[in-house]
C-alpha positions as CSV (number, residue, x, y, z in Angstrom):
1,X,112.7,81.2,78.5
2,X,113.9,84.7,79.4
3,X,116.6,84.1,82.6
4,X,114.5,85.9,86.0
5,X,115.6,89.3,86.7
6,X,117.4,90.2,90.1
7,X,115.0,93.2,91.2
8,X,115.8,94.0,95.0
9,X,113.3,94.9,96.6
10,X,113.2,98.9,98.1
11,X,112.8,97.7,101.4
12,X,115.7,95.7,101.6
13,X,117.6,98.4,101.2
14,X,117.5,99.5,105.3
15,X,119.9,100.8,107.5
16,X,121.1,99.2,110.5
17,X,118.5,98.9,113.4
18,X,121.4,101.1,115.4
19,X,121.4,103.8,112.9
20,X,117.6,103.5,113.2
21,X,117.5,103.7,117.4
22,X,120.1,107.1,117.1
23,X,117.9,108.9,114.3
24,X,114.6,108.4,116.2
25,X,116.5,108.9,119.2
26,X,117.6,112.0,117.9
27,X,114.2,113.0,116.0
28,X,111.7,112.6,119.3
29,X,114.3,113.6,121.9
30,X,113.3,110.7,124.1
31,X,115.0,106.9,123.1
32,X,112.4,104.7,121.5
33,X,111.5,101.7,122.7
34,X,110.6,97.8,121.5
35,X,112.0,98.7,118.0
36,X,110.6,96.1,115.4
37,X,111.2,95.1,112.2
38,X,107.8,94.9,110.5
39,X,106.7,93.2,107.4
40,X,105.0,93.5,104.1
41,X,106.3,96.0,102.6
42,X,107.9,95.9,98.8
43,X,108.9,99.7,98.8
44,X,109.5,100.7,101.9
45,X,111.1,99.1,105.0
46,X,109.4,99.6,108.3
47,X,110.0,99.9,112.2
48,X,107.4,99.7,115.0
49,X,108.4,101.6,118.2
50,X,106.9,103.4,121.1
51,X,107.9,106.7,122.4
52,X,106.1,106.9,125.8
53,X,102.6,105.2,125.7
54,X,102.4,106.0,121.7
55,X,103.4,103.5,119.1
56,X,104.0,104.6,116.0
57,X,105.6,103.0,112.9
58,X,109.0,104.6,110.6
59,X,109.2,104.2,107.3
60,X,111.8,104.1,105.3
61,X,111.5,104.8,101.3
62,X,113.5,106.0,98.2
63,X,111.1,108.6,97.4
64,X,108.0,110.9,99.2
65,X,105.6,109.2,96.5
66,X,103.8,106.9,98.6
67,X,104.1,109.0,101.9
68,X,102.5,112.0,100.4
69,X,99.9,109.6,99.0
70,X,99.1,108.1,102.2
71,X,99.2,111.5,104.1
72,X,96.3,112.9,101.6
73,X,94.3,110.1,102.6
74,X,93.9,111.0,105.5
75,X,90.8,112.5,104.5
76,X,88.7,110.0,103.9
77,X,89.2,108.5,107.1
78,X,86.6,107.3,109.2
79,X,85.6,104.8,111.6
80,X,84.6,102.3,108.4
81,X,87.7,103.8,107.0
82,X,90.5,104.0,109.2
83,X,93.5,105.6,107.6
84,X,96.6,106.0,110.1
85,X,97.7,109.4,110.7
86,X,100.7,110.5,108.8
87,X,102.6,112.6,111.1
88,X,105.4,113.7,109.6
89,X,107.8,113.6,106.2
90,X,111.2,114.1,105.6
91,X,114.5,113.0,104.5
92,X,117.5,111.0,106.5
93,X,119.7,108.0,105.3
94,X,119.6,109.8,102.3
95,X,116.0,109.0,101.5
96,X,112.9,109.8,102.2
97,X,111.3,108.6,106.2
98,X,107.4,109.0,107.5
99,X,106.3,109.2,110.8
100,X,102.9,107.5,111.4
101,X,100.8,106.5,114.3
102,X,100.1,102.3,114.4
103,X,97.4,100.3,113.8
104,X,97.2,97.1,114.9
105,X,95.3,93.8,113.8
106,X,95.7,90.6,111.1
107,X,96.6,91.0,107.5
108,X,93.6,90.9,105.9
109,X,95.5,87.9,103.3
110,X,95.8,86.1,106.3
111,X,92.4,85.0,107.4
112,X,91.3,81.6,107.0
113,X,88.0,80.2,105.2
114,X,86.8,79.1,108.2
115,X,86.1,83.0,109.3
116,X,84.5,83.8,106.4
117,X,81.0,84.3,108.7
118,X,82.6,87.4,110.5
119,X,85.0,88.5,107.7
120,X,82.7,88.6,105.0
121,X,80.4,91.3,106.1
122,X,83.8,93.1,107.4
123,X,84.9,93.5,103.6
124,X,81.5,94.1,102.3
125,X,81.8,97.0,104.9
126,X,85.2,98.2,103.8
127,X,84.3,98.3,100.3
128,X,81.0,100.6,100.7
129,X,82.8,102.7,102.6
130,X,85.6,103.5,100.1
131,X,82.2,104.0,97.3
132,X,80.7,106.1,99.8
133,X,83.4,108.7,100.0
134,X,82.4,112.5,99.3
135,X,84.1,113.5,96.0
136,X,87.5,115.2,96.5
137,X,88.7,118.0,94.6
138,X,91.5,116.3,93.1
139,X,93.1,116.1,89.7
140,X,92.6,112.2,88.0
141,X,92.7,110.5,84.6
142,X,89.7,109.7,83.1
143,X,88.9,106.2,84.1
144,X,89.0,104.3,80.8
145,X,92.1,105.9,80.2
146,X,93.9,104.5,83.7
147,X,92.5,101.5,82.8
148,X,93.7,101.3,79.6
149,X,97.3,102.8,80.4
150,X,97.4,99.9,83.2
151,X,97.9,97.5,80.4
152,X,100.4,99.5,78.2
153,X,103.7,99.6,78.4
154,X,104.9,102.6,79.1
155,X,108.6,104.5,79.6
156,X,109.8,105.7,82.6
157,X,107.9,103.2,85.2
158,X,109.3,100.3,86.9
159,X,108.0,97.8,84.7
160,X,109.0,99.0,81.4
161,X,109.8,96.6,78.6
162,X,107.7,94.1,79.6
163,X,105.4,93.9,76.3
164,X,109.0,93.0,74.3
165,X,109.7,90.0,77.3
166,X,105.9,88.8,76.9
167,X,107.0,87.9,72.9
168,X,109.2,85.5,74.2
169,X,105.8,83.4,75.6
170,X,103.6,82.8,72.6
171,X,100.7,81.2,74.2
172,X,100.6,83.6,77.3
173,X,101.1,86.8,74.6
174,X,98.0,85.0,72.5
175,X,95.8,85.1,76.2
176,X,97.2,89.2,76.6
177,X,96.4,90.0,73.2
178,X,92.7,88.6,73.9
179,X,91.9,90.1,76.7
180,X,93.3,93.3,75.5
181,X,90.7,93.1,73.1
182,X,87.8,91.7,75.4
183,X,88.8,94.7,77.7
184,X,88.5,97.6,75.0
185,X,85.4,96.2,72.9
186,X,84.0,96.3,76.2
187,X,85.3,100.0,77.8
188,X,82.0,101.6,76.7
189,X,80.4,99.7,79.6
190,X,82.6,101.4,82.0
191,X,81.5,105.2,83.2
192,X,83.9,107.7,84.0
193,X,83.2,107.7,87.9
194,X,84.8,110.2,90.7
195,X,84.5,107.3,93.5
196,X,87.6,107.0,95.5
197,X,89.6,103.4,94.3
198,X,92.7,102.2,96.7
199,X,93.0,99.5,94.0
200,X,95.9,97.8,96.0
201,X,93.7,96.2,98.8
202,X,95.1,92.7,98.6
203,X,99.0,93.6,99.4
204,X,99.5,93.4,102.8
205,X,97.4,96.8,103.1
206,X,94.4,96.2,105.3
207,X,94.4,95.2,108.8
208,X,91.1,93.5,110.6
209,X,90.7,93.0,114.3
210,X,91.4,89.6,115.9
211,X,87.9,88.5,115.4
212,X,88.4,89.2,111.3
213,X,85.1,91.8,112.2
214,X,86.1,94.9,111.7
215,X,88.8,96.8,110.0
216,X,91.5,98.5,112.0
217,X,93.7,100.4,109.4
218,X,93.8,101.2,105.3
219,X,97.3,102.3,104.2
220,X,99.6,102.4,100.9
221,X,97.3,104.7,98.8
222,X,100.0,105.4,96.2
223,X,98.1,103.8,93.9
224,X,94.7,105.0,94.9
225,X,92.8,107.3,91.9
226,X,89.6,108.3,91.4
227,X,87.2,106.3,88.7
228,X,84.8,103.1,89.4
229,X,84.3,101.6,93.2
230,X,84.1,98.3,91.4
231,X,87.3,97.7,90.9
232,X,88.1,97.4,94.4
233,X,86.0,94.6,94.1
234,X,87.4,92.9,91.0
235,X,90.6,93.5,92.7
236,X,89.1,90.9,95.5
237,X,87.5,88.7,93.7
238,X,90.1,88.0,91.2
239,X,93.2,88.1,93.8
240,X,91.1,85.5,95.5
241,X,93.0,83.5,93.6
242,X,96.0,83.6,95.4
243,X,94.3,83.7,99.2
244,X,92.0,81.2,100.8
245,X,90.1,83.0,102.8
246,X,88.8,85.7,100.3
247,X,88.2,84.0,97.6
248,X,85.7,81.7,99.8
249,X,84.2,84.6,100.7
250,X,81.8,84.8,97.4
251,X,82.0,88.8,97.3
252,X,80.2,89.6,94.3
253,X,77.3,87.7,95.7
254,X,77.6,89.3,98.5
255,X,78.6,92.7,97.3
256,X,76.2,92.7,94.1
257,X,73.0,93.4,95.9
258,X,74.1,96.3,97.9
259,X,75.0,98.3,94.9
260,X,72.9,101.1,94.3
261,X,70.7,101.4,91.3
262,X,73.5,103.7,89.7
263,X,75.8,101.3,90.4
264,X,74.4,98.3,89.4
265,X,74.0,99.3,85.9
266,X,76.4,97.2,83.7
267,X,77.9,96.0,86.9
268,X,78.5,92.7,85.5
269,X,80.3,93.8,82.3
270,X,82.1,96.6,84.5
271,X,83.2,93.6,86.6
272,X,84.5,91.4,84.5
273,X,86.5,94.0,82.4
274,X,88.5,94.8,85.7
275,X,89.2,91.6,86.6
276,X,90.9,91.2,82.9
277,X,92.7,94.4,83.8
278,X,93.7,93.7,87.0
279,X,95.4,90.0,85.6
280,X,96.9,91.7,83.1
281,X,98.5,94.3,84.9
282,X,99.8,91.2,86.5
283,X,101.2,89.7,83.7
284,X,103.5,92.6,83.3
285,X,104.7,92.6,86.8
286,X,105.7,89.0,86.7
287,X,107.5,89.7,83.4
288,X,109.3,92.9,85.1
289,X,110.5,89.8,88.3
290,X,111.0,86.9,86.1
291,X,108.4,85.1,87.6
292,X,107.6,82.9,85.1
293,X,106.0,80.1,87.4
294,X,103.0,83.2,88.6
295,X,103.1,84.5,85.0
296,X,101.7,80.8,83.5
297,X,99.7,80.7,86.4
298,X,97.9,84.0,86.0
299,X,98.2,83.3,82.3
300,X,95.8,80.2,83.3
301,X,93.5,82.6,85.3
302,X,92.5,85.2,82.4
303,X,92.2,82.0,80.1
304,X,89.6,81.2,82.5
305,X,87.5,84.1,82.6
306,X,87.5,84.4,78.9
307,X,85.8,81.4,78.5
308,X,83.7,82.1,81.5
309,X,82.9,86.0,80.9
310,X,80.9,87.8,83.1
311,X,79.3,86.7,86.2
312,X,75.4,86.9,86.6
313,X,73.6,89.4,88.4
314,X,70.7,89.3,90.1
């Protein structure tokens, strides 16, 4: 096999929690207090403080992609939607830093199938609401063309190369090659939509109250676009996988009936070609780490729903 590559994460890239005190020292005029280290975050490393009675969380990035993201989000917040307020971006440590206000709560990966009763309905909720966004004025990709660039291997973007590594796996480039062809025979099934997509909700990027009924905060919307609310869904239902407690949840039997009549044309099709997309997508990340133990895994989910194909709806 092809020996795992040594990619540091961006966040562990942070300065000392001293430097950190004297710069936000030095930023708010007042010392912070209760700095914390906080987690789950691939590229960005993060610090929850308080100045006063206001907590608020610094973050720490190479670039201003994924602040500016999150800071034109903003406007699709709302009580369903609750996106944290970006307060300020700039540059220190010779990067890039955001100021935003915190949320608190549970990552949504970390409930347990045992609360599916209250967090079920809390999803279902989450996911309407991101559908149910007004239409911004903003530039995208047509949406079988994002799809369809998710899977290609592209210059200039952190995973590149990987299509040349997946050669070295015969029977997991066999299971790309087919659902590269499941997903494109089937791309006439999938309109080119303007609802809002995060299409990162299962990365440590939603928070829920204690009680797992209600969400507290949506954030990392650099990969966010505009296309088909589906996929928010397939991105549940086939990360699922990987976390207990929403893949017990059943979400598209939950999810399927509250589509509206638009929506609910092709749904299934729609569905199933986004889950494909999503796994393979994966595929190429795990190539990128060197994960090869995730890549066979993932490998065996997409053989799986080939043979299974879409799901029924009713």
């Amino acid at each position: 096999g092809l020996p795992v590559v040594d990619l540091t994460k961006p966040s562990d890239n942070k300065p000392t929690d001293e430097a950190v005190v004297a710069f936000l020292a030095d930023y708010h005029r007042h010392a912070p207090e209760g700095l914390e280290v906080l987690s789950g975050g691939f590229w960005s490393a993060a610090y929850g403080y308080r100045i006063g009675h206001e907590e608020l969380v610094l973050r720490i990035g190479d670039d201003d992609h994924g602040f500016r993201a999150d800071q034109r989000a903003m406007r699709y917040g709302s009580a369903r939607l609750p996106v944290p307020d970006v307060i300020d971006i700039g540059q220190a440590f010779g990067r890039w830093f955001a100021v935003s206000r915190r949320h608190r709560g549970r990552f949504l990966e970390d409930i347990g199938p045992d609360e599916g009763g209250a967090l079920g309905p809390t999803v279902v909720g989450l996911l309407t609401a991101l559908r149910s966004v007004p239409e911004a004025d903003v530039p995208a990709r047509p949406w079988r063309e994002w799809l369809t660039d998710g899977i290609s291997d592209q210059p200039g973007r952190h995973d590149s190369g990987w299509r040349s590594k997946l050669s070295h796996h015969g029977d997991i480039e066999r299971t790309f090659i087919a659902v590269e062809r499941r997903i494109r025979a089937r791309l006439d099934a999938c309109p080119d939509r303007r609802q809002l997509v995060h299409s990162d909700l299962l990365h440590y990027n939603v928070l829920v109250a204690p009680a797992a009924d209600a969400v507290t905060a949506v954030f990392s919307w650099k990969c966010s676009t505009w296309g088909d609310a589906l996929y928010d869904l397939a991105w549940c239902t086939f990360c699922g996988r990987w976390h207990r407690g929403i893949g017990a949840l059943g979400l598209w039997d939950l999810v399927a009936p509250t589509l509206r009549a638009a929506d609910a044309v092709d749904a299934s099709e729609r569905h199933h070609v986004y889950e494909l997309q999503i796994g393979a997508s994966h595929l190429a990340w795990y190539l990128t780490v060197g994960d090869n133990d995730m890549l066979r895994w993932t490998a065996h989910q997409l053989d799986h729903l080939l043979d299974a194909g879409p799901r029924k709806y009713t």
